[in-house]
FIKOLDO-209989 format. One record per residue (C-alpha): residue in one letter; x, y, z. Coordinates in nm, 4 decimals. Layout:
REM FIKOLDO-209989
A|X|Y|Z
...
This chain:
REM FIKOLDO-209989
X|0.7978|1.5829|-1.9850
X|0.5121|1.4598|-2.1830
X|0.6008|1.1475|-2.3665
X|0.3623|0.9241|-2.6324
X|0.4290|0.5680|-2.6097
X|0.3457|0.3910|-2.9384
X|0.0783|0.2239|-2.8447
X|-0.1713|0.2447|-3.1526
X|-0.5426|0.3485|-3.0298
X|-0.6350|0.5009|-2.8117
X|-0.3139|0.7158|-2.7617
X|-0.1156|0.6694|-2.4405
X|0.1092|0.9288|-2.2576
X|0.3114|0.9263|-1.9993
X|0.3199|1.2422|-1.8236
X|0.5948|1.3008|-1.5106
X|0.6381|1.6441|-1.4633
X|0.4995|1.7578|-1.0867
X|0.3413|2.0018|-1.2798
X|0.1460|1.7817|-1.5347
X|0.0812|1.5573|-1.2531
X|-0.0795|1.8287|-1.0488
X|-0.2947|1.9144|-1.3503
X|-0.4333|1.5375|-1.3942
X|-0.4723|1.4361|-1.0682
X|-0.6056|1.7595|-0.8927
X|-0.6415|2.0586|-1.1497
X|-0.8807|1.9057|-1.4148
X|-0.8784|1.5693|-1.1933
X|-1.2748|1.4979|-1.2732
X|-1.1727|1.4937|-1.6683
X|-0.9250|1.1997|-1.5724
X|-1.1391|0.9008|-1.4990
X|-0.9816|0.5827|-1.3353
X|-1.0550|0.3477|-1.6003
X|-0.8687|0.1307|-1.8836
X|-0.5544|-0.0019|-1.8152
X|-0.5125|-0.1670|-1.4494
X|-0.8426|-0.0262|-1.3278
X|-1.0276|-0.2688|-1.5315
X|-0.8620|-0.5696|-1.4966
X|-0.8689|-0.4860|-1.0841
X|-1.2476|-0.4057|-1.0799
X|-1.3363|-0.7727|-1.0990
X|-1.1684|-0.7935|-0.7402
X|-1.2720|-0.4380|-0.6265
X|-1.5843|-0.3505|-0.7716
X|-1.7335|0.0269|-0.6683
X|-1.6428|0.1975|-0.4333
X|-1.3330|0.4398|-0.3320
X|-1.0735|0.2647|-0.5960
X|-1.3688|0.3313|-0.8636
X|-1.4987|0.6748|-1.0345
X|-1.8175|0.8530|-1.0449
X|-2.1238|0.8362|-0.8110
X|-1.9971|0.4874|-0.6423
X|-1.6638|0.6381|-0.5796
X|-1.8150|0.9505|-0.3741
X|-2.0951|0.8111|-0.1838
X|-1.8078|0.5936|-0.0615
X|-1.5750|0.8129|0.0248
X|-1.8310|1.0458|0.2219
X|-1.8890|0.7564|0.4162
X|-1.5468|0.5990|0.4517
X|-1.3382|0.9136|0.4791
X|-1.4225|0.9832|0.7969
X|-1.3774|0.6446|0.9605
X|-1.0047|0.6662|0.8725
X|-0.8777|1.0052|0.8912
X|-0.5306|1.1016|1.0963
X|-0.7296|1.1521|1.4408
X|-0.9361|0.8319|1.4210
X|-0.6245|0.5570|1.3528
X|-0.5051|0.7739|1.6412
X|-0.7748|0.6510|1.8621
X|-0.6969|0.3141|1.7584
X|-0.2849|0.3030|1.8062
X|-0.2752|0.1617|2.1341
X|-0.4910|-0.1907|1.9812
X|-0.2049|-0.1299|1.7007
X|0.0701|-0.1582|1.8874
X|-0.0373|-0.4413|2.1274
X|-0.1359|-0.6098|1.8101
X|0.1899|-0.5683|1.6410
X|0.4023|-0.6493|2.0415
X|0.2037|-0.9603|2.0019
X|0.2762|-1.1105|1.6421
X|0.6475|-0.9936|1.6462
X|0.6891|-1.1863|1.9208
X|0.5358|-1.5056|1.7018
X|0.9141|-1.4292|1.4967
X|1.1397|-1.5646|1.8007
X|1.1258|-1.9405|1.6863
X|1.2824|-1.8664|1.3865
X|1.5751|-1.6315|1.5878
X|1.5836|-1.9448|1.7690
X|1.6495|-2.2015|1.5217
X|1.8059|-1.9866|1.2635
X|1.5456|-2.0952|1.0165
X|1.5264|-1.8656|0.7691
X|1.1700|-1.7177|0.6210
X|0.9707|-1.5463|0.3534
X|0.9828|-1.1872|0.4110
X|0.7276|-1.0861|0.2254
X|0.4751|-1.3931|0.3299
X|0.5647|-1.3712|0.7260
X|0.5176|-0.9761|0.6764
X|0.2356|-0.9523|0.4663
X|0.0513|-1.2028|0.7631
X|0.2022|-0.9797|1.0272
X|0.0198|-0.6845|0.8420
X|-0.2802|-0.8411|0.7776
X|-0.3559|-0.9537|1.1609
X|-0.2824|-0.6078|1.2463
X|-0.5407|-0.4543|0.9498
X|-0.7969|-0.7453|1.0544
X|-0.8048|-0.6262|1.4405
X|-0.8256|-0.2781|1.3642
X|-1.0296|-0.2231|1.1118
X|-1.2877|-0.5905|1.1604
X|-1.2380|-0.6750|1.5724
X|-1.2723|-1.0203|1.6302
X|-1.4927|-1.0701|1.3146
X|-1.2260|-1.2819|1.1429
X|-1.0117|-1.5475|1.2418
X|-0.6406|-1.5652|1.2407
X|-0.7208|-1.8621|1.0142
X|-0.9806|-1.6532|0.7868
X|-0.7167|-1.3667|0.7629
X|-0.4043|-1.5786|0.6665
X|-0.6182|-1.7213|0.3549
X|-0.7565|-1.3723|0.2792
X|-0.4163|-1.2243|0.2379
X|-0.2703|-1.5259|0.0593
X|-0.5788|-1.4413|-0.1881
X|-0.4976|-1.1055|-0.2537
X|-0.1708|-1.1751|-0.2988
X|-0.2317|-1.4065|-0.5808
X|-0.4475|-1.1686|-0.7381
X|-0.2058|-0.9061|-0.7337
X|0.0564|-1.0848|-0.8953
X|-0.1663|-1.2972|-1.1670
X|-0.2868|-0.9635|-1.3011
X|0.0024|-0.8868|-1.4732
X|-0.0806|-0.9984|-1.8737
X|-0.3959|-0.7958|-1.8051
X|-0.2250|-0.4628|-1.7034
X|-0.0642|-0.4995|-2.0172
X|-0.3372|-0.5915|-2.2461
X|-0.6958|-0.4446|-2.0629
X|-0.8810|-0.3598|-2.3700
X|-0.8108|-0.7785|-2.4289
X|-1.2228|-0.9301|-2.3860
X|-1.2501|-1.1781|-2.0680
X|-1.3965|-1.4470|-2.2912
X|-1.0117|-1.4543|-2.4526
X|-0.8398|-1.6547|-2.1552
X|-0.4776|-1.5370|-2.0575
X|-0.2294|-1.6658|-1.8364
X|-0.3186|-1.5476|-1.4442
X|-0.6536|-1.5468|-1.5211
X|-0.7678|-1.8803|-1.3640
X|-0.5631|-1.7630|-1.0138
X|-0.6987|-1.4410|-1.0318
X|-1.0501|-1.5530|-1.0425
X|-1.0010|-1.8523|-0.7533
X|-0.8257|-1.5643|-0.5500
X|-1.1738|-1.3348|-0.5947
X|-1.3381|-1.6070|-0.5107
X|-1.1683|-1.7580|-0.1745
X|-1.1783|-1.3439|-0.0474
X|-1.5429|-1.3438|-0.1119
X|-1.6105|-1.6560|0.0800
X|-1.3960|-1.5194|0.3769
X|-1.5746|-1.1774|0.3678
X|-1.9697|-1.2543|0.2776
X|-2.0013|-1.4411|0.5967
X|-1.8680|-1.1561|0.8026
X|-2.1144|-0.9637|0.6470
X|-2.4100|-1.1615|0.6642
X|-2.3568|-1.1762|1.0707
X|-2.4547|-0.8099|1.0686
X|-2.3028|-0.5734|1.3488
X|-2.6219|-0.5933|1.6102
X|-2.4040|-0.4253|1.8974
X|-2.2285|-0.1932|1.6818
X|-1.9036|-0.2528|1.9162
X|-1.7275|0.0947|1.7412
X|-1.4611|-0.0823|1.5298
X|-1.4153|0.0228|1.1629
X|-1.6205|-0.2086|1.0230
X|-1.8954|-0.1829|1.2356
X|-1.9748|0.2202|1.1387
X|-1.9655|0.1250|0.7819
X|-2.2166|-0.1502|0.7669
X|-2.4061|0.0773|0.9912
X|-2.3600|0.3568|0.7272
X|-2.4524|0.1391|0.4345
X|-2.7238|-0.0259|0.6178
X|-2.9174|0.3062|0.6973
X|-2.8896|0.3825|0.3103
X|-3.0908|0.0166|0.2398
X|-2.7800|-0.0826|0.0099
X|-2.6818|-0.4654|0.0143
X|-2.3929|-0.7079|0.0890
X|-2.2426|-0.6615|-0.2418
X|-2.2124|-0.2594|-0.1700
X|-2.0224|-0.3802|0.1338
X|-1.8393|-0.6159|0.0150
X|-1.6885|-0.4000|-0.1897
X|-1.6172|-0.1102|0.0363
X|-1.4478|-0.3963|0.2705
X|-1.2197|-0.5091|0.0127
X|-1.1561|-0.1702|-0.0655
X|-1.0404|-0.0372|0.2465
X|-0.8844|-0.3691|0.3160
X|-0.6299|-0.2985|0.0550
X|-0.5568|0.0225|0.0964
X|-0.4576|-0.0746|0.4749
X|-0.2717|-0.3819|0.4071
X|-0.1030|-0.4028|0.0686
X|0.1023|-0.0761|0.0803
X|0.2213|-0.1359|0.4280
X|0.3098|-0.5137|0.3567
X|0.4798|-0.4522|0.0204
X|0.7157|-0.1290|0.1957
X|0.7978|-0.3415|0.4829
X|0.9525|-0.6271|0.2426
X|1.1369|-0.3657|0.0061
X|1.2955|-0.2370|0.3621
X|1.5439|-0.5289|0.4223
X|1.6925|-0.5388|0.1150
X|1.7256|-0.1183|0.1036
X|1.8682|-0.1387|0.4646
X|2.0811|-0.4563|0.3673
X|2.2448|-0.2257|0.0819
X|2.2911|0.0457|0.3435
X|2.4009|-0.0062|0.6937
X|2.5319|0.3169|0.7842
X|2.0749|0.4004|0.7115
X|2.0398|0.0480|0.9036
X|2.3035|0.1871|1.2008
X|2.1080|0.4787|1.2644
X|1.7679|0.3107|1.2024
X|1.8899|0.0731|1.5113
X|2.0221|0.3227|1.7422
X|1.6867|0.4889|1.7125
X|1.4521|0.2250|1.7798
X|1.7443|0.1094|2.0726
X|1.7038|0.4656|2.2239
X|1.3213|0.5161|2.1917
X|1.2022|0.1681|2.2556
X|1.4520|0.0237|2.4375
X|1.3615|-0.3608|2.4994
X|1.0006|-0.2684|2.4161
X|0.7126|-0.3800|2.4074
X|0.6797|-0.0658|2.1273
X|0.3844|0.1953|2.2260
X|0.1834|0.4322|2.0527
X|0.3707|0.6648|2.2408
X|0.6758|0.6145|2.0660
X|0.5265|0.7366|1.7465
X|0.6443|1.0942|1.7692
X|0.9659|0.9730|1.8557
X|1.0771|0.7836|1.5801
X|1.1833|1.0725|1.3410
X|1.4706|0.8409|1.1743
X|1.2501|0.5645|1.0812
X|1.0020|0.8066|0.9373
X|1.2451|0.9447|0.7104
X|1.3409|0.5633|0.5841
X|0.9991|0.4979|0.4878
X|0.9554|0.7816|0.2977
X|1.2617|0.7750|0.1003
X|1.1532|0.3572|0.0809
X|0.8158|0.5268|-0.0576
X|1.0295|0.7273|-0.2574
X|1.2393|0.4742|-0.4680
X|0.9846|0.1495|-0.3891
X|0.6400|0.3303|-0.4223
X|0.3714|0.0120|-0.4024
X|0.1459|0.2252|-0.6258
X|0.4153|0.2536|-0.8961
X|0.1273|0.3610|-1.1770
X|-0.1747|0.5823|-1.1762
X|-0.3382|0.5436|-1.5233
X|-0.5964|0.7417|-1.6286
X|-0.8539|0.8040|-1.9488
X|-0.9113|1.1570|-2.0408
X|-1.3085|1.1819|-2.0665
X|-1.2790|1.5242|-2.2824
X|-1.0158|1.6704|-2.5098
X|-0.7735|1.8232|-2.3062
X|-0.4493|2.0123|-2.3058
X|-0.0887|1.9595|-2.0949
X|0.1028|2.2248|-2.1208
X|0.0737|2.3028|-2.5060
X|0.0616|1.9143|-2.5611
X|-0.2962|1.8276|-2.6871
X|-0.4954|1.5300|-2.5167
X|-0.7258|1.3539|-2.7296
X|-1.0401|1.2435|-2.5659
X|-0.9693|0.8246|-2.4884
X|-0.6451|0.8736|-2.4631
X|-0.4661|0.6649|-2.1602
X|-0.2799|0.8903|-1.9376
X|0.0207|0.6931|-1.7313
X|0.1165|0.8935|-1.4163
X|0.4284|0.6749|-1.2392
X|0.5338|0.7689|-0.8819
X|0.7988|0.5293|-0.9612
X|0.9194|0.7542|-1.3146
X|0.8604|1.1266|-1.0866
X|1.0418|1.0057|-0.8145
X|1.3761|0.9955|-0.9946
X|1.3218|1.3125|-1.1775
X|1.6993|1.5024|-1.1414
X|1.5293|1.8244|-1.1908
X|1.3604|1.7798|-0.8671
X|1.6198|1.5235|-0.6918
X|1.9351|1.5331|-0.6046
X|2.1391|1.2367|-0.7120
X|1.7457|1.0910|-0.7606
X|1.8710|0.7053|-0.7515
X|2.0991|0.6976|-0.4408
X|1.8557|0.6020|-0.0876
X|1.9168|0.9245|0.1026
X|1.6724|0.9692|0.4011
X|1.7711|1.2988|0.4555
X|1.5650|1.4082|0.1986
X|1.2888|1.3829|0.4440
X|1.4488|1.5606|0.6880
X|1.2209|1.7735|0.9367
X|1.1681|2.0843|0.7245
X|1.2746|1.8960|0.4355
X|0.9204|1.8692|0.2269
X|0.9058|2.2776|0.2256
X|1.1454|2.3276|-0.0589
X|0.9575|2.0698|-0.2465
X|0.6977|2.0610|-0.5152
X|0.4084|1.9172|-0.3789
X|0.3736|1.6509|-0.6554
X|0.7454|1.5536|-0.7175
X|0.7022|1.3210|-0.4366
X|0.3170|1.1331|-0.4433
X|0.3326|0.7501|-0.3494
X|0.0086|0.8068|-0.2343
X|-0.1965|0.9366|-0.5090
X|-0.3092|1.3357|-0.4745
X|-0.6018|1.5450|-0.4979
X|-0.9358|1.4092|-0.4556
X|-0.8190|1.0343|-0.5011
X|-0.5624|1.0810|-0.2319
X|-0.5407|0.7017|-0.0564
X|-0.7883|0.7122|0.2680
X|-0.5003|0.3991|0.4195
X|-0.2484|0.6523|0.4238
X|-0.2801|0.7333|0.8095
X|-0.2982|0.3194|0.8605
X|0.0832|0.2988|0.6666
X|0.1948|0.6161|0.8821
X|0.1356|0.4368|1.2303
X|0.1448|0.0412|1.1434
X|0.5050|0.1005|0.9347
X|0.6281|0.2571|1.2156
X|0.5169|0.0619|1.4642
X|0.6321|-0.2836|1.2944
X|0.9587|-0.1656|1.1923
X|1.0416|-0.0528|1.5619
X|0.8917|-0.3760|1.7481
X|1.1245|-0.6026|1.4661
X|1.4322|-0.4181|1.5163
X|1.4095|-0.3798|1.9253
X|1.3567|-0.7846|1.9206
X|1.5653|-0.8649|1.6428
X|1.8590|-0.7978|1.4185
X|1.7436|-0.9209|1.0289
X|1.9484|-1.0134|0.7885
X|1.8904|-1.0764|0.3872
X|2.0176|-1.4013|0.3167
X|2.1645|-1.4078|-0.0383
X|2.2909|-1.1367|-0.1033
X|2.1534|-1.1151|-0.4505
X|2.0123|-0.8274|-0.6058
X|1.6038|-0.7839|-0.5297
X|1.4547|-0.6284|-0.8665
X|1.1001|-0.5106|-0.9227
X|0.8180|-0.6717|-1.0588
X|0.5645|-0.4078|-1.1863
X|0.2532|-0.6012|-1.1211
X|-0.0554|-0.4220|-0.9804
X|0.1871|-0.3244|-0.7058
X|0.5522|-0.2789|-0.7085
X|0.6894|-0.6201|-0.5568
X|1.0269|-0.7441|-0.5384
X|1.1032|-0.9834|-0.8128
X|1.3078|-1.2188|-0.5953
X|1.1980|-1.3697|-0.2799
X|1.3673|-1.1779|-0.0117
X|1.4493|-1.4966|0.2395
X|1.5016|-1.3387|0.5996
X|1.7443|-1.4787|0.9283
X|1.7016|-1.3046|1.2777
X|1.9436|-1.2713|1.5408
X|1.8460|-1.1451|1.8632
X|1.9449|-0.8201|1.9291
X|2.0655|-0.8098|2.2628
X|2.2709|-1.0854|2.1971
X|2.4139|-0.9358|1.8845
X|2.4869|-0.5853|2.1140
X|2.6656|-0.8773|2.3483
């Protein structure tokens, strides 16, 4: 399952197999560089550090790993959760009025408070953090005429670029200042160990800047971009969206949602990884082979783009069955043992595995369950939500959003 794409120079393949994936992406991984097509165009927002190659990439990953592994978002759940009890409750004026609302803005802002508390304190403002995800939301979508053309030179203008740059530029001028306070107390948050990191190794603002941004996406955008694609899946599903409901009904109850509940909601695990499964936010890994390489008998010329697509593996029917129906039982308990270990990768593998996957695995949760024990949502429209392969996987459509409460709807 090697395919060349006619492309011209340099050569580009798209490889799907689990197999071939495991090969590029952990067995000769440091021979696939992150470079050329999306990488480039998404440096100028994310400079070095974990989303880059190289040196930059693993000085910052020794010093980032650690400050977001499984057991440390642990320690943070409980701020989570009140967090989350707190801006879910912001959504009862429009259950009031019947308004309806912008999934993926109100979400994306719902995320993004819950990102900016964790992982920053108090160091940004609810103000600061509403234009910082607008930002990177523009700069997601006007990248897409440069994920398809990256070896195009910057001094040739093309459409998105102007929004793309103003976007870079509004996140800086929420972020620099942050940095420039400095972290005298050190009050333990996230952000406060990595300037202290960086600072004992005498690098700059621009060093931190860039981890900042870094880890700020890999909390927020994933999370944000799953929790829009969920309405319209559930929408298209309500025997998934039945269950979903008795399961938050029975764990939380009338809330306010814990940390405690975590364990408990086995269902709505399942959903977002079968959501992950046909909507993965990081639909394309491309690579560069550095060296002459081969995949399985197929020869790789050195330059050549590599495409790896959770989005393409994902709906293999060698590895799923019925791959394009929404089945959560895939991810049954038990489930993931009978599986190849790459046929299912929304979150990269090997060495470049995502360092915001334990943020997605408790905020998703956690957001899902405080909506859904408040509030009954309903897609208004009833059209059908397509994606838009930008840097991330997007719905096309807006996806416009009503609530009901959900005691009244039991009534």
């Amino acid at each position: 399952m090697i395919v060349r794409l006619p492309a011209g120079s340099p050569s580009l393949y798209l490889v799907s197999h689990p197999d071939h994936v495991q090969h590029v992406l952990r067995g000769n991984w440091e021979n696939y560089q992150r470079d050329g097509m999306l990488w480039r165009p998404v440096r100028r927002l994310l400079g070095q550090s974990i989303l880059s190659d190289g040196a930059s990439w693993e000085a910052s990953r020794r010093i980032m790993q650690p400050l977001l592994t499984a057991r440390k978002v642990a320690s943070l759940a409980e701020e989570m959760a009140r967090t989350v009890n707190e801006r879910v409750g912001e959504l009862e004026g429009y259950a009031v009025s019947g308004r309806t609302f912008d999934a993926a803005e109100e979400l994306a802002d719902l995320v993004n408070q819950t990102v900016i508390k964790v992982l920053f304190g108090g160091r940004l403002s609810r103000a600061a953090g509403h234009r910082l995800s607008l930002a990177y939301d523009r700069a997601t979508r006007a990248i897409a005429f440069r994920l398809l053309m990256p070896s195009m030179p910057y001094s040739l203008r093309l459409p998105g670029d102007r929004t793309f740059m103003a976007a870079v530029k509004t996140i800086d001028e929420e972020i620099l200042p942050m940095i420039r306070q400095g972290c005298p107390h050190a009050p333990g948050d996230v952000f406060s160990a990595l300037y202290q990191a960086r600072a004992e190794r005498g690098e700059g603002e621009r060093q931190i800047r860039d981890d900042i941004v870094n880890m700020y996406s890999a909390a927020a955008e994933t999370t944000a971009t799953a929790l829009t694609w969920l309405w319209p899946t559930l929408d298209a599903h309500p025997d998934v969206a039945d269950r979903l409901r008795a399961e938050v009904d029975q764990v939380v109850g009338d809330g306010p949602v814990r940390a405690s509940h975590l364990p408990e909601l086995t269902y709505t695990s399942m959903v977002l990884r079968e959501l992950m499964r046909l909507s993965p936010a990081a639909w394309l890994f491309p690579r560069v082979a550095e060296n002459a390489d081969r995949i399985d008998g197929v020869p790789i010329e050195a330059g050549a783009q590599v495409l790896i697509s959770p989005y393409a593996t994902h709906r293999l029917d060698g590895f799923w069955d019925r791959p394009l129906e929404f089945d959560p039982e895939r991810f049954a308990p038990g489930a993931a043992e009978r599986r190849h270990r790459y046929a299912y990768f929304p979150f990269g593998g090997g060495p470049h595995l995502c360092l915001g996957k334990p943020l997605f695995e408790m905020a998703a949760p956690l957001i899902i369950a405080a909506i859904l024990s408040r509030f009954r949502p309903t897609v208004r429209g009833g059209r059908p939500i397509t994606p838009l392969p930008a840097a991330t996987l997007r719905p096309r459509q807006k996806v416009e959003l009503t609530l009901v409460h959900a005691r009244r709807e039991a009534a």
